[in-house]
Residue, then its C-alpha position, 0 to 999 in steps of 0.5 A: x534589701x532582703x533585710x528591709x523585706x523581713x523588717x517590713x514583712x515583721x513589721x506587718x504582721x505585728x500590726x495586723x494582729x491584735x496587739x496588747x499591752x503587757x503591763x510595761x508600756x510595751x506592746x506584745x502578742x502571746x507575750x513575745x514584744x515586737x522587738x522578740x519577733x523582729x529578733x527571730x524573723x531571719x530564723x522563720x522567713x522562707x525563701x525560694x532560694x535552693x539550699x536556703x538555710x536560715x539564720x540560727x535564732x539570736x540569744x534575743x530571739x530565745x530570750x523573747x520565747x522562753x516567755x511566750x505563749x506557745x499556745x497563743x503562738x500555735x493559733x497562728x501555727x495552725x492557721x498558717x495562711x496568715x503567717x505564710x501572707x508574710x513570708x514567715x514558714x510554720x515549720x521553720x518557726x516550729x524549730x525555734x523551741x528547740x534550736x534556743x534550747x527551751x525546755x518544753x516541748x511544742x506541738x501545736 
């Protein structure tokens, strides 16, 4: 069930944002397909639960960033309500770049 509840909250999010085309029939915000956040939304979903420890980001959800915009992305960092509304947490999302490796450093 928590599974179904970060696909539908993913899923959400994607469809409320302005969504693009990225020239391959794939549709993408910040240059990250719906398939790259799907991949990254166990890394990025809060939970109340005490001594929750997120999922390491998948080779797919790193994949997907080593080619988004981060300062696409870092629009909705600092407007975190909207990112919040869907169970994802800034700070745990902030910690992606690092834990895939990526060489650039963020700060939004």
């Amino acid at each position: 069930m928590e599974a179904y509840k970060k696909l539908v909250i993913v899923a959400a999010l994607v469809l409320t944002l302005a969504i693009g085309s990225n020239g391959q029939g794939q549709s993408s915000i910040c240059r990250m397909t719906k398939d790259g956040f799907l991949a990254c939304a166990p890394s990025v979903t809060a939970s109340a639960t005490p001594g929750f420890i997120p999922a390491a980001p998948t080779a797919e959800c790193c994949s997907a960033l080593s080619v988004a915009d981060f300062p696409c992305l870092c629009f909705f960092m600092r407007n975190s309500k909207i990112l919040n509304a869907y169970g994802v947490d800034p700070s745990l999302a902030m910690q992606l770049p690092a834990k895939c490796n990526l060489a650039r450093s963020v700060h939004c």
